[in-house]
C-alpha positions in Angstrom: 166.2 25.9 -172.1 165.5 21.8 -171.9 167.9 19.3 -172.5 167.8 18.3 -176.1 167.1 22.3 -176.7 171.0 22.6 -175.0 171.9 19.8 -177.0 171.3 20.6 -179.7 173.2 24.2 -179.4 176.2 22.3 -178.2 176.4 19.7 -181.4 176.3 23.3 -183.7 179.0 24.7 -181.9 181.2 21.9 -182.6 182.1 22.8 -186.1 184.0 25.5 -183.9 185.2 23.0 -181.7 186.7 20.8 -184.1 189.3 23.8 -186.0 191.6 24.2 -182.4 192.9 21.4 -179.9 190.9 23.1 -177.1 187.7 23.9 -177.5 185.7 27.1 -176.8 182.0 26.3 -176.1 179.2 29.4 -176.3 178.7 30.3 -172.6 175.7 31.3 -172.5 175.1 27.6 -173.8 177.0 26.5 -170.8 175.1 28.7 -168.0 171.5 28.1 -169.4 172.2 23.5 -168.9 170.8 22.6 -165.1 173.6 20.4 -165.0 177.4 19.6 -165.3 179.4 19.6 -168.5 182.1 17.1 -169.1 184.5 16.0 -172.3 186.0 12.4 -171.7 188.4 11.1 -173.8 188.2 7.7 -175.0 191.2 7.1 -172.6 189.0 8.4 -169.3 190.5 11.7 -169.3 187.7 14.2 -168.2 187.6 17.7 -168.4 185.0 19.7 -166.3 184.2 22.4 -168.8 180.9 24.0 -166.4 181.0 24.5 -163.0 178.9 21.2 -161.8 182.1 19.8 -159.9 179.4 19.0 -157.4 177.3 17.1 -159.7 180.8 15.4 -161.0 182.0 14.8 -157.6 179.2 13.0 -156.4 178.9 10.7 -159.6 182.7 9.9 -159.0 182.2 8.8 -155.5 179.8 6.3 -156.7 180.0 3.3 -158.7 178.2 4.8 -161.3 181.5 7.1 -162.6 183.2 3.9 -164.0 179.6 3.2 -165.9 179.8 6.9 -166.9 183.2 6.3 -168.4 182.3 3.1 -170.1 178.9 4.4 -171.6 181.3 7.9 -172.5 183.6 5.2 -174.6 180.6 3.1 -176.4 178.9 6.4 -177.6 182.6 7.4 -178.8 182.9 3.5 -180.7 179.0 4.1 -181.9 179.6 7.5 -183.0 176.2 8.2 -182.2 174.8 10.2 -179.3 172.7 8.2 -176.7 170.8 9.5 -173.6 170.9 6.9 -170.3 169.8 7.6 -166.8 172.2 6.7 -163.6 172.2 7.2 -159.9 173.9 9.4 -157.5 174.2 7.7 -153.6 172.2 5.2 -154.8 168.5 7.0 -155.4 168.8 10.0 -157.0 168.5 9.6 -160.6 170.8 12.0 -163.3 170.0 12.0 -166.7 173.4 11.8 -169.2 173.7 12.7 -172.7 176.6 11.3 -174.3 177.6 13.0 -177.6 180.7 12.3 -179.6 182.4 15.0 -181.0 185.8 16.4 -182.5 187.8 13.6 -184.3 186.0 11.2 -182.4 188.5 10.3 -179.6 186.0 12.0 -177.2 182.4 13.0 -176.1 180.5 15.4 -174.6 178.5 14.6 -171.3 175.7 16.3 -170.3 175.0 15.5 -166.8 171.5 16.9 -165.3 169.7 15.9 -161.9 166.0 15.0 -162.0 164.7 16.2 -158.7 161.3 17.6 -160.4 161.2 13.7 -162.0 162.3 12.0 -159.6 159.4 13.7 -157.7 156.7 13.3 -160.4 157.8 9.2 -160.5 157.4 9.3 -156.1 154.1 11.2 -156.6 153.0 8.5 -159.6 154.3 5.8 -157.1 152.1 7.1 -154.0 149.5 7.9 -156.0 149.1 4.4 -157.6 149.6 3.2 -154.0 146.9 5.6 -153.0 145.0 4.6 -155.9 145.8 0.6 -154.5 144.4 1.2 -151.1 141.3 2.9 -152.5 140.7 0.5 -154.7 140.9 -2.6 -152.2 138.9 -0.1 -149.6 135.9 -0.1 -152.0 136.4 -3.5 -153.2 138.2 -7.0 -153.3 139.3 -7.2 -157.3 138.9 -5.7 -161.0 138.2 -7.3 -163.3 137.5 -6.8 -167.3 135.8 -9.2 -169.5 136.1 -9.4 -173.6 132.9 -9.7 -175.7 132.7 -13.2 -175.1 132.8 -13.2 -171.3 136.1 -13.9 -170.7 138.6 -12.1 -168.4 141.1 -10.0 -169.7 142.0 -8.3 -166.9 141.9 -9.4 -162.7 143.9 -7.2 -159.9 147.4 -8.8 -158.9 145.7 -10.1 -155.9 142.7 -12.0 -157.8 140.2 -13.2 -156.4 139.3 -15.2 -153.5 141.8 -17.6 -153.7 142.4 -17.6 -157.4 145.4 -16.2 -158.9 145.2 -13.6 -162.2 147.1 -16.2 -164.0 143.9 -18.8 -163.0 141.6 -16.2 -163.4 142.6 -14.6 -167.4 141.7 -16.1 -170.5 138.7 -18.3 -168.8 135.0 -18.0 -169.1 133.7 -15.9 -166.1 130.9 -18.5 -165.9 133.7 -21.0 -164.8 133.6 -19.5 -161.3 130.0 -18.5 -160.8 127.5 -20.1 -159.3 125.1 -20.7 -161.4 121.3 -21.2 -159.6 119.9 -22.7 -162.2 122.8 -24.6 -163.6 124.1 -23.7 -167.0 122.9 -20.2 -168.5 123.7 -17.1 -169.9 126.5 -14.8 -168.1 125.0 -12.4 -165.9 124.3 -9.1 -167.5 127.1 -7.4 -165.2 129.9 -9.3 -166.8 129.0 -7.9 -169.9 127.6 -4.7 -169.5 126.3 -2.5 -172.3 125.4 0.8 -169.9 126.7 1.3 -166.0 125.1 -1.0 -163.6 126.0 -1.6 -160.3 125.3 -3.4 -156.8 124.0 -6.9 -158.7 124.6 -9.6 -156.5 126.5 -12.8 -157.9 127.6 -16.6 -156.3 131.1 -16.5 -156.7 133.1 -20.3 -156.3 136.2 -19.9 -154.5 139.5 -21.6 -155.0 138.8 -23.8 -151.6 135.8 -24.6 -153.1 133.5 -22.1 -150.7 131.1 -19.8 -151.9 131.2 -16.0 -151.9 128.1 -13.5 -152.3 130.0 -10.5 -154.4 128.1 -7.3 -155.1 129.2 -6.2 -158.5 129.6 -2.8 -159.9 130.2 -2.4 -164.1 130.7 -0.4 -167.1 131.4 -0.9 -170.4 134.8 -1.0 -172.5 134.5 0.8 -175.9 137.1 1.3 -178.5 137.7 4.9 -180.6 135.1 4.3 -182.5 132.2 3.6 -180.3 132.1 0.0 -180.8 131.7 -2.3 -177.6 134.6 -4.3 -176.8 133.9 -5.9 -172.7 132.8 -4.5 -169.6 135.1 -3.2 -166.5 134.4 -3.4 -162.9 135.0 -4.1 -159.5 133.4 -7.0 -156.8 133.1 -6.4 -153.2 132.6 -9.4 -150.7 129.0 -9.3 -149.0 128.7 -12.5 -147.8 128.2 -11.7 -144.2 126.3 -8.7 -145.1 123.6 -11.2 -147.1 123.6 -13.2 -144.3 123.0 -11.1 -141.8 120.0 -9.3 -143.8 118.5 -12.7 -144.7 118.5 -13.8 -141.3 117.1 -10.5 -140.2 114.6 -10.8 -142.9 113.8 -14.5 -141.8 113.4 -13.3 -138.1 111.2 -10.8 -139.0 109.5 -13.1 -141.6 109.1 -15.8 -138.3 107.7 -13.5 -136.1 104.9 -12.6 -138.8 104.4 -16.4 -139.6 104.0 -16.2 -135.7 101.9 -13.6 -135.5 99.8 -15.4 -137.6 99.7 -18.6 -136.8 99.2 -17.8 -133.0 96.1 -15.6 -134.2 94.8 -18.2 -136.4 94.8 -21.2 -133.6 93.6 -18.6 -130.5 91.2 -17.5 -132.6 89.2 -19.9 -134.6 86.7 -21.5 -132.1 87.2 -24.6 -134.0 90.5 -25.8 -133.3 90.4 -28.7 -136.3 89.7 -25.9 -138.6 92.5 -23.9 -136.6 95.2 -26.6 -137.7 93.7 -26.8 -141.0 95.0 -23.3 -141.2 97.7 -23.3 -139.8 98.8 -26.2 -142.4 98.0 -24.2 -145.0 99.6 -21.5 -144.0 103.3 -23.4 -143.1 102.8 -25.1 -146.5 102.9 -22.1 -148.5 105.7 -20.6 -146.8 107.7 -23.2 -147.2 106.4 -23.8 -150.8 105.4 -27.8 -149.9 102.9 -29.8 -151.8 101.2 -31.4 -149.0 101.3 -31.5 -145.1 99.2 -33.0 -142.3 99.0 -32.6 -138.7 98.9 -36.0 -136.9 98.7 -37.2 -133.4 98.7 -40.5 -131.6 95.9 -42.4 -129.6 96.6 -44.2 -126.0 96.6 -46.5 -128.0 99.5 -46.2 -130.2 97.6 -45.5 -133.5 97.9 -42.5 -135.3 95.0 -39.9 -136.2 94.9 -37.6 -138.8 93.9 -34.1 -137.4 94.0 -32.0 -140.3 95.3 -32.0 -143.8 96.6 -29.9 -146.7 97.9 -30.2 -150.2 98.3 -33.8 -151.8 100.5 -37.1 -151.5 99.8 -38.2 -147.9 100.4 -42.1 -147.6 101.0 -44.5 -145.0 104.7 -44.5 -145.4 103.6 -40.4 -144.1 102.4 -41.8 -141.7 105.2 -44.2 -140.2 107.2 -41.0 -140.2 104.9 -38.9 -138.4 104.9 -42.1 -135.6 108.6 -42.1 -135.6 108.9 -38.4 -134.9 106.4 -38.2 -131.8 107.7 -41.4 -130.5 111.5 -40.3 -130.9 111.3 -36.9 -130.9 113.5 -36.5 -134.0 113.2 -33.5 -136.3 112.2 -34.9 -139.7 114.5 -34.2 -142.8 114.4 -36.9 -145.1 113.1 -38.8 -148.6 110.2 -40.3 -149.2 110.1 -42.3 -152.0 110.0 -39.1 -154.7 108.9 -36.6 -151.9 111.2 -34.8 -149.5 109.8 -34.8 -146.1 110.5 -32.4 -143.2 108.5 -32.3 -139.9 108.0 -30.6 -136.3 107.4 -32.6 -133.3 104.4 -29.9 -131.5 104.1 -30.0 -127.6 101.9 -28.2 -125.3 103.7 -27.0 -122.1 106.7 -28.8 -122.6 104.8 -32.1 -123.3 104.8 -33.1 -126.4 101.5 -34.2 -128.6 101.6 -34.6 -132.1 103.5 -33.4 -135.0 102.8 -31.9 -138.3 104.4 -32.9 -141.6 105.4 -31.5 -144.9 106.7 -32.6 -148.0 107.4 -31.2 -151.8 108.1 -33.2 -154.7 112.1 -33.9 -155.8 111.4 -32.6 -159.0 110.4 -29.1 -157.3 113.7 -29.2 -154.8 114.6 -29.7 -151.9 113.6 -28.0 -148.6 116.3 -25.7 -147.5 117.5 -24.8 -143.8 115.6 -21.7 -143.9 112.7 -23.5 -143.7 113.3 -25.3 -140.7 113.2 -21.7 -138.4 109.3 -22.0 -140.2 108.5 -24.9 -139.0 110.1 -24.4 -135.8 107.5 -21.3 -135.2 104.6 -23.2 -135.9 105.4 -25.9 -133.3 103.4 -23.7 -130.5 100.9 -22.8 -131.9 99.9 -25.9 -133.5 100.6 -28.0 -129.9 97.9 -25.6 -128.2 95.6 -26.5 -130.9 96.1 -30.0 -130.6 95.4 -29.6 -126.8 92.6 -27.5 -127.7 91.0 -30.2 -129.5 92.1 -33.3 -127.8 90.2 -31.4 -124.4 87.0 -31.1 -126.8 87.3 -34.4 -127.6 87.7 -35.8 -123.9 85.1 -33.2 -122.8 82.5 -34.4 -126.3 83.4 -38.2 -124.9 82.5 -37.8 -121.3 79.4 -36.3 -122.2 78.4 -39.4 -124.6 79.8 -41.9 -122.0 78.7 -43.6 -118.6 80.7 -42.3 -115.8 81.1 -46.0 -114.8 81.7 -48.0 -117.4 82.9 -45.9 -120.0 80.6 -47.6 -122.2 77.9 -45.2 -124.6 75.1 -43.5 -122.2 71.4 -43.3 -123.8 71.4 -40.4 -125.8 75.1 -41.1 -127.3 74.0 -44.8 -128.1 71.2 -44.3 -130.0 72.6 -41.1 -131.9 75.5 -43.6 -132.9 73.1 -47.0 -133.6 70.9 -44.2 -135.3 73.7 -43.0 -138.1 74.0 -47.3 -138.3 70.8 -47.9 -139.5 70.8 -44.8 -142.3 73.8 -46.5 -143.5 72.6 -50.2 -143.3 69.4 -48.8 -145.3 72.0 -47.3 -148.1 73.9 -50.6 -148.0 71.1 -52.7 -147.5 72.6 -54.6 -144.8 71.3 -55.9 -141.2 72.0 -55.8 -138.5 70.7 -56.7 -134.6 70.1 -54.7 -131.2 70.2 -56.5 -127.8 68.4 -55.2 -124.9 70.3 -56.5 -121.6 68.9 -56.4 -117.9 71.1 -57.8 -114.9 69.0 -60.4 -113.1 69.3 -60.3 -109.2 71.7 -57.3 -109.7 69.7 -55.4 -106.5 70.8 -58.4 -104.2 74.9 -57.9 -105.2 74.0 -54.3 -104.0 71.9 -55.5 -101.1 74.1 -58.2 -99.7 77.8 -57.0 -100.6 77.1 -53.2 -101.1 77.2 -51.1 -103.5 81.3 -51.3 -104.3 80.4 -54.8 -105.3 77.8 -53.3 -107.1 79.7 -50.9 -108.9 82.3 -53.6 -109.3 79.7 -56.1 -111.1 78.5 -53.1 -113.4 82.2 -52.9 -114.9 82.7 -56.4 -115.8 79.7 -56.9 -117.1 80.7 -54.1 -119.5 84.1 -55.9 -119.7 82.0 -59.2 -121.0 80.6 -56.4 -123.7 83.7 -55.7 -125.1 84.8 -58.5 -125.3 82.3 -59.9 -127.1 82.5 -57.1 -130.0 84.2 -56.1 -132.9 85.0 -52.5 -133.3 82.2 -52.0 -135.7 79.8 -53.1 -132.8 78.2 -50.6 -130.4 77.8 -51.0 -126.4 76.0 -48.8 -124.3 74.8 -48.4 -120.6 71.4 -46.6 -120.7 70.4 -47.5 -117.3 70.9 -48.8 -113.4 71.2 -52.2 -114.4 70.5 -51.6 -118.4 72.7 -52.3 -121.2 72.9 -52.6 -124.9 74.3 -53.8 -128.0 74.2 -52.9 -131.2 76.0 -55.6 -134.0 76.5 -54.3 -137.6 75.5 -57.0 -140.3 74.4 -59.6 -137.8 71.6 -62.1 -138.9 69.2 -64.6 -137.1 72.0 -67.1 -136.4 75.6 -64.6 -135.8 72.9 -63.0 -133.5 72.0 -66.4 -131.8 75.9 -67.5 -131.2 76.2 -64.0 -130.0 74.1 -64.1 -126.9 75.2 -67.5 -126.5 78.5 -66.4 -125.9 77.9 -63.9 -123.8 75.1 -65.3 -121.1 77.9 -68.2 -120.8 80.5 -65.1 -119.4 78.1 -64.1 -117.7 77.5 -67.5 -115.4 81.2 -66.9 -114.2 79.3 -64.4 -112.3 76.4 -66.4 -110.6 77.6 -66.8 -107.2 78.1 -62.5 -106.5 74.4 -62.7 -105.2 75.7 -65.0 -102.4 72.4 -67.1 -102.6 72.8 -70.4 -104.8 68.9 -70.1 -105.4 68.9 -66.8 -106.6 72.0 -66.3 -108.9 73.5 -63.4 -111.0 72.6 -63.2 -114.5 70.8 -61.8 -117.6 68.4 -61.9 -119.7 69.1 -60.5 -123.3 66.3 -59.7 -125.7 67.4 -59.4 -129.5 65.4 -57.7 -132.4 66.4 -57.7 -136.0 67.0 -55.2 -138.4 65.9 -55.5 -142.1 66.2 -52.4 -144.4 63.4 -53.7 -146.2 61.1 -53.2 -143.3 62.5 -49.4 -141.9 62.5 -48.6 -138.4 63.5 -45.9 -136.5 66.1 -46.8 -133.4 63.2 -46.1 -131.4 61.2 -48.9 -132.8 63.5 -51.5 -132.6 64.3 -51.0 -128.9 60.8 -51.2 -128.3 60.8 -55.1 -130.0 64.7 -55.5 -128.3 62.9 -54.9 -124.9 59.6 -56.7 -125.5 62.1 -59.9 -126.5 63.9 -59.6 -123.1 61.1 -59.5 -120.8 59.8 -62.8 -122.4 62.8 -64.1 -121.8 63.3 -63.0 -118.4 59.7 -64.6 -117.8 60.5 -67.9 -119.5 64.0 -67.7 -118.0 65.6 -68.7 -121.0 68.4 -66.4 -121.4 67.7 -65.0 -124.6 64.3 -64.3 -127.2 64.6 -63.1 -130.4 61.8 -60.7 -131.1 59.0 -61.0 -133.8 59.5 -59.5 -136.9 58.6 -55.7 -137.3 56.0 -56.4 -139.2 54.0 -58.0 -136.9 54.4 -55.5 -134.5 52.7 -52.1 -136.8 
């Protein structure tokens, strides 16, 4: 029989109890309560009327029998029967019914121990503690959202940082991170069907940011109708970082792959670059990039390039970097620029640049480990080509003099004169032999010889712009070749130069029979075409007649006299 079940057969035996001054109570009543009976007067007087001394005895050794008595004396002053629950030694919880009965001086008290609920409230305890550590071993907050997006509901932790008190009533949007600023929430925060693992930017209260993979389902009411969403967040920062950069490793070692195929395999190592810009570009999604290098000189030359927007502020970059050594990561003007400083066995030898529009973003940090791969590769093309070119230019120079040998001379003053035809333009060849050069060889040896040879090519420089063309085609043989020169820039010219030349005279150590030249000088006129050929043949005849008049220079006659 349950409490209010013995209760209630106790309040209909009291009519019986009320018609002598003791009172008789149904035994059987008695025996079937888990618990002790007790009558206390409004004075304190009790009277054990079961045999739960025990159960009294313990409550009178606590504090709680003086609360007993006074809760025994307010149901007596209420005349109305309450139910409270008190403590014996301090944790075991009894459950009293107070009842007032008789002519209302005193009540009945039902006392009953609650082992089975003080149980069942240890077993909910443990297993919302259980339920606790499961909870924060699967994740690092709950959370539920209303239909507009806004929390209703966060763990009494929160969430990283933020307390539930920050966290309820506020748009979940407030502590995203949004990648493309301002939009709608994502679809996990207010989820219409279970979705789970969706990966989200959460801010944290430091101001950090935290990957969270999300897990959700949606809150319904009775009737079916969708009210929020419900779920829980787990931190995966490191976990996205640690893929990504596996991902990027793996991602490098392709670009690698590729790039290193690309430049050992393409014959042609400009069109090896060109590649390999292309292919660094569209990783990193630039808009342009170029490969650069820099001359003995100091200038800069363009090797290959991709995309669009190169200018010369490009350029003054590209110097900085191979002359500092500096990684690149900077603006532009409205272009972000990023760049690699290549090398070829630990020297280095150019660079290569990229750069992407603001209005497309900026370059990230995962594109440096990119660039960084196609430093290699791109430095061995660079030495590929820069060989060819040495190996191209020793084949189209004199050993000597470094000036242009025959065949590279008139290949060159041959792509001049197509050009001067286009342009219609004019231009002059002179045809120079050394006079007395065998005696310098005879008398002072060949050293002097060899000596003579490479500052009469020094007198040839000199006396040209870089437009002009100088070549060695023989022993004692040289040429020039002078873009847009007429009759008289010709005749200043060779003025010039003989008059270097007489700084020479004495090397033949015979006053009689001094060093020199003689220079012959044939004109071009597109309206009269020649073939290079043809106008050595005229250069030549020019500078016999002058050797034979000895008058330093002859211009020859015109072409057409000589068809």
């Amino acid at each position: 029989m349950g409490l209010f079940q013995a209760a209630t057969g106790i309040a209909a035996a009291t009519p019986k109890i009320l018609e002598a001054d003791s009172i008789s109570l149904p035994r059987e009543i008695l025996r079937s309560f888990p618990g002790a009976v007790l009558l206390m007067e409004r004075n304190g007087r009790v009277e054990n009327l079961d045999n739960g001394s025990a159960l009294a005895a313990g409550l009178g050794a606590e504090a709680s029998w003086p609360d007993l008595k006074s809760r025994a004396v307010a149901a007596i002053e209420r005349a109305a029967a309450s139910v409270e629950i008190l403590t014996v030694r301090g944790d075991v919880p009894v459950e009293a019914t107070f009842l007032p009965v008789g002519d209302g001086a005193r009540a009945l008290v039902l006392l009953r121990p609650l082992e089975f609920a003080n149980a069942l409230h240890r077993s909910l305890v443990e297993s919302r503690q259980r339920y606790k550590n499961f909870v924060e071993a699967i994740c690092d907050f709950c959370w539920e959202t209303d239909t507009e997006g806004n929390f209703t509901f966060v763990s009494l932790e929160g969430a990283l940082g933020w307390s539930p008190r920050e966290m309820v009533g506020r748009l979940v949007g407030d502590f995203l991170v949004m990648p493309e600023g301002e939009g709608p929430l994502p679809e996990v925060f207010q989820a219409r069907s279970f979705l789970q693992n969706d990966d989200i930017w959460f801010r944290a209260a430091d101001g950090s940011t935290e990957c969270l993979s999300v897990s959700a389902a949606p809150l319904r009411d009775p009737d079916g109708s969708w009210r929020g969403s419900r779920g829980l967040c787990r931190r995966v920062t490191e976990e996205r970082r640690r893929d990504r950069e596996t991902a990027q490793t793996r991602l490098n070692g392709q670009l690698s792959n590729r790039l290193a195929s690309a430049t050992e395999e393409e014959t042609d190592p400009k069109a090896a670059l060109m590649q390999a810009a292309s292919t660094v570009g569209l990783a990193i999604c630039a808009t342009g990039g170029a490969v650069l290098r820099q001359s003995e000189a100091g200038d800069l030359i363009e090797i290959a390039r991709w995309g669009e927007g190169f200018s010369d502020e490009i350029g003054a970059q590209g110097l900085a970097l191979i002359g500092e050594g500096l990684p690149i990561d900077d603006l532009c003007g409205d272009l972000h620029l990023v760049g690699v400083r290549t090398s070829f066995r630990g020297s280095p030898n150019g660079v290569a640049l990229f750069w992407r529009a603001l209005e497309r973003g900026l370059f990230t940090d995962e594109d440096r480990p990119i660039l960084d791969a196609a430093e290699r590769p791109m430095g061995a093309s660079i030495a590929r080509l820069v060989s060819l070119e040495t190996a191209l230019s020793q084949s189209r120079l004199d050993a000597l003099t470094g000036l242009f040998n025959r065949r590279a001379f008139h290949e060159e003053v041959g792509r001049r004169i197509e050009r001067l035809d286009h342009d219609r333009e004019q231009g002059c060849l002179f045809f120079i032999d050394l006079n007395n050069f065998k005696l310098v060889n005879d008398v002072r040896g060949h050293r002097e010889g060899d000596a003579i040879l490479n500052e009469v090519a020094a007198i040839l420089r000199d006396s040209t712009r870089p437009s002009d063309v100088a070549g060695r085609i023989g022993g004692d043989e040289f040429v020039l070749w002078l873009d847009g020169a007429d009759r008289g820039t010709a005749q200043d010219r060779a003025a010039a130069i003989l008059a270097k030349f007489r700084a020479l005279a004495d090397r033949t150590g015979d006053p009689v029979r001094p060093f020199g030249a003689s220079i012959g000088v044939a004109l071009y006129d597109p309206a009269l075409p020649e073939t290079i050929d043809q106008i050595s043949m005229r250069a030549d005849i020019a500078m016999y007649r002058a050797k034979r008049q000895k008058t330093g220079f002859a211009i020859a006659e015109a072409a057409e006299a000589t068809q």
